[in-house]
Each structure stands twice: as C-alpha cells, then as structure tokens.
C-alpha positions in Angstrom: -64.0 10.3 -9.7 -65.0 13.6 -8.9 -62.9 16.9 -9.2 -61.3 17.0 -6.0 -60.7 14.0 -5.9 -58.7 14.0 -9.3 -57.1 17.2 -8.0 -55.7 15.1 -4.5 -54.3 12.3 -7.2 -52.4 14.9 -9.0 -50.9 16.9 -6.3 -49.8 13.5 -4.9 -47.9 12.4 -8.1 -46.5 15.9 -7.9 -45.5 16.5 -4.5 -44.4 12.6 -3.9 -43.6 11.4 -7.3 -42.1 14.5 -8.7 -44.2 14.7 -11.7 -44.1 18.0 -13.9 -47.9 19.1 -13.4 -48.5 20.8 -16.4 -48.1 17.5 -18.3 -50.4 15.4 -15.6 -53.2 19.0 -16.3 -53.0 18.3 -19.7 -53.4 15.2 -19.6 -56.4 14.9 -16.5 -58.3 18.0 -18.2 -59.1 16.0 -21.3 -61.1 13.3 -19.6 -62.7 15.7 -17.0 -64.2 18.0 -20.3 -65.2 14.6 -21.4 -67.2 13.7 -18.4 -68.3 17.2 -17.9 -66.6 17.5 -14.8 -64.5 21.6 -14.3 -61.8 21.7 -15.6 -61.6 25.5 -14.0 -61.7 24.4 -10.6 -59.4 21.0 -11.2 -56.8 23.6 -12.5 -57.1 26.2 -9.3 -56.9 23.8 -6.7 -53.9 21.9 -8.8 -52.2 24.9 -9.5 -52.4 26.8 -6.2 -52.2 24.3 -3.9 -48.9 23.5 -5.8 -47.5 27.1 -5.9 -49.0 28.1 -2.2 -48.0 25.0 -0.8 -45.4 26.6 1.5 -48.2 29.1 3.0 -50.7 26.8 3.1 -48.2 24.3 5.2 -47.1 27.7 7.5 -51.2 28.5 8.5 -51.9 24.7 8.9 -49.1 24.5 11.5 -50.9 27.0 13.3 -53.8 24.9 14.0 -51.8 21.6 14.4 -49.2 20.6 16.3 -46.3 22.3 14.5 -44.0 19.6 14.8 -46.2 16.6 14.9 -47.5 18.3 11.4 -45.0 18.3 9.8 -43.6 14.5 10.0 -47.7 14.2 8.5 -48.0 11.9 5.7 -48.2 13.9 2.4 -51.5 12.4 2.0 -53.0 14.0 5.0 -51.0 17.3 3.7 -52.7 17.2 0.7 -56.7 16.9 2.1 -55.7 19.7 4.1 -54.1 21.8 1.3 -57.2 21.1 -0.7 -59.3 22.4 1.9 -57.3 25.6 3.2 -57.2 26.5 -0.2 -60.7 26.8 -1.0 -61.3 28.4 2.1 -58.7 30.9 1.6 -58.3 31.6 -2.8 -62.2 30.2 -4.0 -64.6 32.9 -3.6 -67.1 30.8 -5.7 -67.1 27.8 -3.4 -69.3 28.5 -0.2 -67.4 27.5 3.2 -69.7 25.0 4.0 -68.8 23.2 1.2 -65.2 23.6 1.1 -65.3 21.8 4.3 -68.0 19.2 3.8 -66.7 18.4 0.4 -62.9 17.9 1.6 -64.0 15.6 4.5 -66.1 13.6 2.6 -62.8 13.2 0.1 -60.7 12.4 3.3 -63.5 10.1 4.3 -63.2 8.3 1.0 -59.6 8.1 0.7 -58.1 7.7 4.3 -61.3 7.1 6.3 -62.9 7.9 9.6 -60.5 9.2 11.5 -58.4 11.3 9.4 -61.9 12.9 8.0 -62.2 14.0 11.5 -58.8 15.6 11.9 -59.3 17.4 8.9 -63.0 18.5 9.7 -61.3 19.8 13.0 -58.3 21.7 11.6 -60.5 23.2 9.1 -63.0 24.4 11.2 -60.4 25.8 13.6 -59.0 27.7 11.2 -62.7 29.2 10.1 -63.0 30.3 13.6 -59.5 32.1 13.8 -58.7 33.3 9.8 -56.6 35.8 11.0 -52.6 34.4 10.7 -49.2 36.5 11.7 -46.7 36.2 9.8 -42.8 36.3 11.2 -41.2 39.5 11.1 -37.7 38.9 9.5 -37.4 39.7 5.8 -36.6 36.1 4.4 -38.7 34.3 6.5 -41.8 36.4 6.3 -41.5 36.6 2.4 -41.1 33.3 1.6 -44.0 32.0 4.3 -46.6 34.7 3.0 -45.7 34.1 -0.3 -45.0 30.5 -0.6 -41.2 30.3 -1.5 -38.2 28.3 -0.6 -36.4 30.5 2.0 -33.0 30.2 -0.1 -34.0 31.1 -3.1 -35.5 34.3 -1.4 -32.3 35.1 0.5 -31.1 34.9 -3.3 -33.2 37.4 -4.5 -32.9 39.9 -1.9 -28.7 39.6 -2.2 -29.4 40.6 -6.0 -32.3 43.1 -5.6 -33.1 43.9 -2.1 -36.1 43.5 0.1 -39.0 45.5 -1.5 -38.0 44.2 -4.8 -38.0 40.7 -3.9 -41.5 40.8 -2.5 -42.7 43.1 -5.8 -40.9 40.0 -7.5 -42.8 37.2 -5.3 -46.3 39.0 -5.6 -46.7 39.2 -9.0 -45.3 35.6 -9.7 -48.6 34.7 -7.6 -50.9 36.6 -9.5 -53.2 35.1 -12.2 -51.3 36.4 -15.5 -53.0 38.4 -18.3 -52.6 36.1 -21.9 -50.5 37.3 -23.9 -50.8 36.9 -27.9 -49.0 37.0 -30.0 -50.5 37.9 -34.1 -49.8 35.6 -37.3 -48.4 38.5 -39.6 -48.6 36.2 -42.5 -52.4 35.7 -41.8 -53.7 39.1 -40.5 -52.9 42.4 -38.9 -52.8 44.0 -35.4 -55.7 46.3 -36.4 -57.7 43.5 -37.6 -57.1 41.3 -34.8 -58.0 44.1 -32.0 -61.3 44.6 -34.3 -62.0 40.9 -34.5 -61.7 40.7 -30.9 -63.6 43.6 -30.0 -66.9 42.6 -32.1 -67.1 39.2 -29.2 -66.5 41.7 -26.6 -63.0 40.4 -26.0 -60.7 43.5 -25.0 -57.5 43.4 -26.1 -54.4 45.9 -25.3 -51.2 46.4 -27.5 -48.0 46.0 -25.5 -46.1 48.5 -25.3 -43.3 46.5 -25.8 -43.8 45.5 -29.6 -46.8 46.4 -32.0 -47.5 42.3 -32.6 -47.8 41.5 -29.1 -51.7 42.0 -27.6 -53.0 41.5 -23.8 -56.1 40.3 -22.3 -57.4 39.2 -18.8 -59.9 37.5 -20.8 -57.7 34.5 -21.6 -60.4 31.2 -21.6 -62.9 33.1 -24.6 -59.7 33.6 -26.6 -58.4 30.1 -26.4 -61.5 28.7 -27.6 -62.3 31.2 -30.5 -62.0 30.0 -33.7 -59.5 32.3 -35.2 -56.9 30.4 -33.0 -57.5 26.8 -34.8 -57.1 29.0 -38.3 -53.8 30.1 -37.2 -54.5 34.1 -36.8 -52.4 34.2 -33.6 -50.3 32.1 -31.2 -49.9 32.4 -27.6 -46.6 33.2 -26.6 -45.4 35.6 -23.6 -44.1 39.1 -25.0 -40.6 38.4 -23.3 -40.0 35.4 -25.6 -41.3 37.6 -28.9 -38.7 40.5 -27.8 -35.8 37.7 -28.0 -37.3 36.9 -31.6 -37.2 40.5 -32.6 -33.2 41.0 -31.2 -32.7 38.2 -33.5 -34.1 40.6 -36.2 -34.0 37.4 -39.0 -34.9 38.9 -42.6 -36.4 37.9 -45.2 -34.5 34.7 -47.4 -32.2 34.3 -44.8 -30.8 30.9 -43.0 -31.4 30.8 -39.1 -30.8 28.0 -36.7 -32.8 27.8 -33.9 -31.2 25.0 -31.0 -33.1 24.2 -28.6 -36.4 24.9 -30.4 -38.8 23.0 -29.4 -42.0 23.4 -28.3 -41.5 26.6 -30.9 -42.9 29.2 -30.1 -39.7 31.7 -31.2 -39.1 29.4 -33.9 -43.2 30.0 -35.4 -42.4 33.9 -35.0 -38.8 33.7 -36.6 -40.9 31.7 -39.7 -43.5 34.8 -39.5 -41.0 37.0 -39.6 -39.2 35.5 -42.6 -42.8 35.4 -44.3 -42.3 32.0 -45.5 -39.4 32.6 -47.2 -35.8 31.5 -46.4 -35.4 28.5 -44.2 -35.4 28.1 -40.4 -33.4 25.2 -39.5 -35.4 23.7 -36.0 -32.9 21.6 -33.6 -34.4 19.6 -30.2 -34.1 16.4 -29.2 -37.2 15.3 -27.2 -40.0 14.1 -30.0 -43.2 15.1 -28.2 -41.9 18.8 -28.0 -40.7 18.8 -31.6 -44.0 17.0 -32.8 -46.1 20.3 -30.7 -43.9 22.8 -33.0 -45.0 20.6 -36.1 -48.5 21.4 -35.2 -47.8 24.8 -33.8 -46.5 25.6 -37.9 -49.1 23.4 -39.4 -51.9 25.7 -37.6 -50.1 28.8 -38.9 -49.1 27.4 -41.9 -45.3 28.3 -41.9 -43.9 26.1 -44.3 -40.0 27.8 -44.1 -39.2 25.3 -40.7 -37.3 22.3 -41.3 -37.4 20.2 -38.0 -34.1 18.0 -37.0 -34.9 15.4 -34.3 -31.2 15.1 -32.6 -29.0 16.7 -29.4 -28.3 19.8 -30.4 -25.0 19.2 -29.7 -24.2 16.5 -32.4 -25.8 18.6 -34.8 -24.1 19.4 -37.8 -22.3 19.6 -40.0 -20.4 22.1 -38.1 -20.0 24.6 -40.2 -20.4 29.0 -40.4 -22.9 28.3 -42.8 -26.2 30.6 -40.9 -27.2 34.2 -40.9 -28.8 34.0 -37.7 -28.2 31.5 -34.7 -30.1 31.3 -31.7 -29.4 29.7 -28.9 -32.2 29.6 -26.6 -30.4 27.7 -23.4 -31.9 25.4 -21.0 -32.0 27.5 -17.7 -33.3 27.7 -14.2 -36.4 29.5 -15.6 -36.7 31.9 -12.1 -38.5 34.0 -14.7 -41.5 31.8 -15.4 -42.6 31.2 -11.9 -45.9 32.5 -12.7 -46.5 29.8 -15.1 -44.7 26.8 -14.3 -45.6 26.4 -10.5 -43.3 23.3 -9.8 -40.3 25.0 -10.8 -40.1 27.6 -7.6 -39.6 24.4 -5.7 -36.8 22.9 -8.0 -34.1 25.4 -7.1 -31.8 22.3 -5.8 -31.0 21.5 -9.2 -27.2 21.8 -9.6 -26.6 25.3 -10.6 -22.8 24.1 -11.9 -23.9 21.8 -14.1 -26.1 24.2 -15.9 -23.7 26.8 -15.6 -21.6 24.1 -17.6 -24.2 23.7 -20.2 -24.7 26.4 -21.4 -21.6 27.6 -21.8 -21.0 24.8 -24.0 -24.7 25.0 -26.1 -22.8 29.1 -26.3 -19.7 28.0 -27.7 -21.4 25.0 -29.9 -24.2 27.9 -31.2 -21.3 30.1 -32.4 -19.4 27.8 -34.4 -22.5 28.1 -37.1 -22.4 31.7 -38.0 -21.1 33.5 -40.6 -18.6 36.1 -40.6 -21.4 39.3 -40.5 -23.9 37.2 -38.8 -25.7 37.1 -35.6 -25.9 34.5 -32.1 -28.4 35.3 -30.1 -27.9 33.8 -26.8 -31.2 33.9 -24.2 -32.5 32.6 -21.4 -36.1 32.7 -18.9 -34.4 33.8 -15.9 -33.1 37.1 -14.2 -29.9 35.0 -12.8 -27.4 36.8 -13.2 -24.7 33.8 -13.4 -26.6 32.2 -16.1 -26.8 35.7 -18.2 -24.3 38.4 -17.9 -21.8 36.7 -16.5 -22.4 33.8 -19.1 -21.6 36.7 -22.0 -18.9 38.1 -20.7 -17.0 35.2 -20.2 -17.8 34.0 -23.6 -16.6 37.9 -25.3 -13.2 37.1 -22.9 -12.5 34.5 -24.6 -13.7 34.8 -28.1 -12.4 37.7 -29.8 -14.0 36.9 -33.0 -17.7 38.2 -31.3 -18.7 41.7 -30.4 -22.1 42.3 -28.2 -24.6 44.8 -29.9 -26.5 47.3 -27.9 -30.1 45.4 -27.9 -31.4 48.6 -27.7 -31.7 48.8 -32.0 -34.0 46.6 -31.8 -36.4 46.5 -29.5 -37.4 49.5 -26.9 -34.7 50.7 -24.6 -36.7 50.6 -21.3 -36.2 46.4 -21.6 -32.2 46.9 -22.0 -29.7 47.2 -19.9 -25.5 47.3 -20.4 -26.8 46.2 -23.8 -28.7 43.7 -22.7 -32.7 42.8 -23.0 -33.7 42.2 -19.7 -37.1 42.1 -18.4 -38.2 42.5 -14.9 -41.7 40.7 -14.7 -43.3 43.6 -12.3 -42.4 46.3 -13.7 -43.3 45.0 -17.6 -45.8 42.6 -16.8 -44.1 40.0 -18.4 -41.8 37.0 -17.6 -38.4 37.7 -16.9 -35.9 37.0 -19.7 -32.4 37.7 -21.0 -30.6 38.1 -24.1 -27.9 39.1 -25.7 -27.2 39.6 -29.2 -23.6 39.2 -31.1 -22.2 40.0 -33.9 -19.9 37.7 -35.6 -17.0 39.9 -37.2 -14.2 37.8 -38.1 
C-alpha cells in the first residue's frame, strides 16, 4: 500500500469513524519505517488534511458545485483533500505529481469515474489558485484558517478579532520542540554543548532555565542521548505547572490524573529521587508509557496506582503537594492534537462537573501547610478562573497564592499562570496554586 494511500485510510477512520489520529500515526508509522515507505509525508498529509480540512472543503466548493459538494461522500472528500493539500502546503511534491498521484489513488479506490472528477477539480483549481475569502470576521477566520465557526465566535467574545486570528495562525503553524533536561542526568550547559557539536541549535526559554527550543525537532528525537534519558520532551507550559507546584526534596506529592507523565517524570526530577511521588490514572496503556517514560530517566521515587482517581484512597490529608491536573477541553493544544479543534461539541457541563469534583476530591489529600495545584491545557475561562473561584467561595480552608513566586510574572495573571500560545510560543495553560491553611 503506498503512502497516500495509507494516508486516505487514516483520514477515513478519522473523519467517519472518529478515531483519535495520533494513536492510528503511531500506530501506521511503525510499519511504513518498516517497509521504507515516509513516514514525513504520511504524517503531513494526515495531519493537515485533518487540521485544514475546513479550508480545504471552502476552496473545493469553489470549483464544485457548492451544494452538490457537500452531500459528497467522505470518500470522494478525502481524494480531494489529499490532492488540494499537496497542491497547496507540499513544496517538495511537484504539481504534476500531486495530481497524477491522487488520481491514480482515486483510480484505485473508487475507479474511473471519480478519478476523473477529481483530475478535473484539481486541475481547475491549478488554473485559478487564487481563492476570496468572506468578509465577516467569524466566517472569514474560521474558513481561512480551518475552524468551527462557534468555537471562533467563542474566541473573539473572550479576546476580540485580531487576537483570535493571532490565536488561529499560530495553532496552524509547525511548532518548535520543546525539551525539556533530565536534571538528575545532566545540565542545561551541557546539553546546549552536546547539541551544538551535531549542529543542532538549541535556545533556552525564557520562561524556565530547564526548558530548551529547537526547529530542528526530527535530529533530536532520534539522537541517542534521548534513549539514555538526558531529556524528555514536554511543552514548556506543562514544565511551568510543575515548577508552581514547587515539590522539594523528601516530600509526598500526588499527582491524579498522571498519566502519560510527563509532569509527573519532572516532579520525580525535581525531587531528585528522593521522596515519593504517588502516580494516579486509570487507563493502563497511558500509565504503562509513564513506566517507560521513568524507566528511560531512571526516576525511581514514582509509585504508579492503576485505579479512577476518584476511588483513590485512602482519603486522607496525608501529601505535601497535590496536583490535580484535570481533564479539559484542551483549546490550548490545538497545534498538536489536530482532531480536537473539531471536538468542541463535547458537553461543556459535564466537564464543568468534573472537574469541580476531581477539585474538591484533589483537596481532601493535603495537609494543613500544603499545596493543590489545580491546572488545565485550555485558555477557557469557565474551566479556569471561574473553576477557582468557586472552589475558594466555598472552601474557606484554601487561600490562592500569587503564581508569580514561582515562575516569571509575564505568564501570570490575577495570580494565575496563564499562557497565551502567541505571545510565549507555547501551548495555552492554566493553573492555579493553593495553599492549604487550616
């Protein structure tokens, strides 16, 4: 099977099946490095067609009959998406090709006919690349940048207009990698130096002296110093939410919700082995990645506890540190996880429900004098500030602490960590840290 042909039978469990695509990449990447096939391209096409899909349907029904086109079978959607999009986002793959390649696929898959209509749509739009876009604000952002209308009229309620598209534009960009350094194996300075003798550059954040940046993401992944554990990979919103959580050395922390682990491998760095770091999640194959993830690092302070958080127990104020890392709508991940622009029909009040309860479950384990750290991966207000200050109304026995001790004050806000991916180039997050005094 070759490449785009894979790609078609992924999009199509994704787009029809509702399959979570970065499970079906994983798992589709393995036997394409087996037979040699690229994995690069497999991923662009998979991943684009997936987060530009909305774009890519907006130009198409410019060559098409817009209604007709859109009561088209996903399948015919799909050949077309997979040839628009190389014509459009793959400088490396030569028009000619881009066409002749798709309508072979169509050819293959559908037959004849359909290989025609898509050799014809395709060529149209060669002939006429130049595409107008509609004028008013949420239907111009969310067809030129590929987003659900609602969730832009959202945004620009919360934000405005040019803040929303800055929002929507970076979200579509290819993300530098950020990494994160194993202070129990090595240092920044020898990291950066390790890096720069295979003429990878690497930049420290700004935002916290373990965190580096590098556009030169694929060379890293396959160097050898990440099998020996010198670094992980972990976005420097998610390593600011560790360092509010400020765990010390010997402590107890429990970390719900852990799984896959990243913030619970950094807590464990943190801790320098020492202490113990209770890890709560109930889905095995997550839990059995943050097994592997402190095996490679060799953190051997993590105890991992295979259950619902919330039957966990016993329940007791028994932990220094408690961190409640809730489930969320994850708006501020986009960039990443390209299915979950397209998910925002979730119920919003059952979430809302959730974590308030995994909130006021989290609290009951910490001691009088310890901390809850409550975060999320989304700028939603509902899910973040308004979560925290319902929770301090009615719990007298927690105070919020100005975030700003801990990590730099241009990601805080009210006392809050909050980061705005476009203007810290990383994802958006919230958290808010409190202080258990009675």
């Amino acid at each position: 099977m070759s490449v785009r042909q894979e790609a078609y039978s992924t999009i199509i469990k994704i787009l029809k099946d509702r399959e979570f695509s970065d499970t079906l990449l994983h798992q589709k990447a393995k036997k394409l490095k087996a037979s040699d096939e690229s994995v690069s391209l497999y991923y662009h096409l998979v991943k684009g067609i997936i987060k530009f899909r909305l774009r890519l349907d907006y130009i198409l029904g410019k060559f098409t009959d817009p209604k007709r086109y859109a009561n088209t079978d996903i399948k015919i959607k799909t050949l077309l998406y997979i040839g628009l999009y190389q014509l459009i986002y793959l400088d490396s793959v030569p028009e000619h090709a881009a066409v002749n390649e798709t309508v072979q696929l169509a050819k293959t898959i559908l037959g004849d006919g359909i290989a025609d209509f898509v050799n014809a749509v395709l060529r149209s739009y060669i002939r006429n690349p130049e595409i107008i876009f509609p004028t008013e604000p949420i239907e111009r952002i969310s067809t030129e940048h590929s987003y659900p209308p609602e969730l832009i009229k959202t945004w620009i309620e919360l934000w405005g207009e040019e803040d929303t598209e800055y929002l929507a534009i970076f979200f579509n960009e290819t993300p530098q990698l950020h990494v994160r350094i194993n202070r129990t194996a090595t240092t920044p300075e020898k990291l950066t130096k390790y890096f720069a003798k295979r003429n990878i550059i690497m930049e420290t954040s700004p935002a916290s002296k373990m965190m580096l940046h590098t556009l030169q993401g694929d060379e890293v992944l396959d160097d050898v110093a990440f099998s020996e554990g010198y670094f992980s990979i972990q976005d420097t919103s998610a390593a600011l939410i560790v360092e509010l959580l400020d765990p010390q050395l010997e402590q107890s922390v429990l970390d719900m919700f852990a799984a896959p682990g990243g913030k619970c491998t950094y807590i464990a760095e943190i801790m320098e082995n020492t202490g113990e770091v209770i890890a709560v999640d109930k889905i095995p194959n997550k839990m059995k990645l943050l097994k592997q993830a402190a095996d490679r690092l060799q953190l051997f302070n993590i105890s991992l506890v295979v259950t619902d958080t919330f039957t966990y127990g016993p329940v007791a104020p028994a932990y220094d540190r408690v961190l409640v890392d809730a489930p969320c709508s994850g708006w501020g991940v986009f960039g990443r996880k390209s299915d979950l622009r397209w998910q925002i029909h979730q119920n919003i009040g059952d979430l809302l429900k959730l974590q308030e309860k995994a909130l006021n479950y989290g609290a009951n384990f910490v001691k009088p004098g310890g901390y809850l750290v409550y975060s999320t991966c989304t700028m939603n207000p509902q899910e973040n500030e308004e979560q925290i200050n319902k929770f301090l109304a009615q719990n007298s026995r927690f105070q919020l602490v100005d975030a700003s001790q801990f990590i730099p004050s241009q990601y805080t806000e009210a006392g809050f960590f909050k980061s705005i991916p476009f203007k810290h180039n990383m994802d958006g997050a919230f958290a808010a840290k409190l202080l258990r005094i009675k």
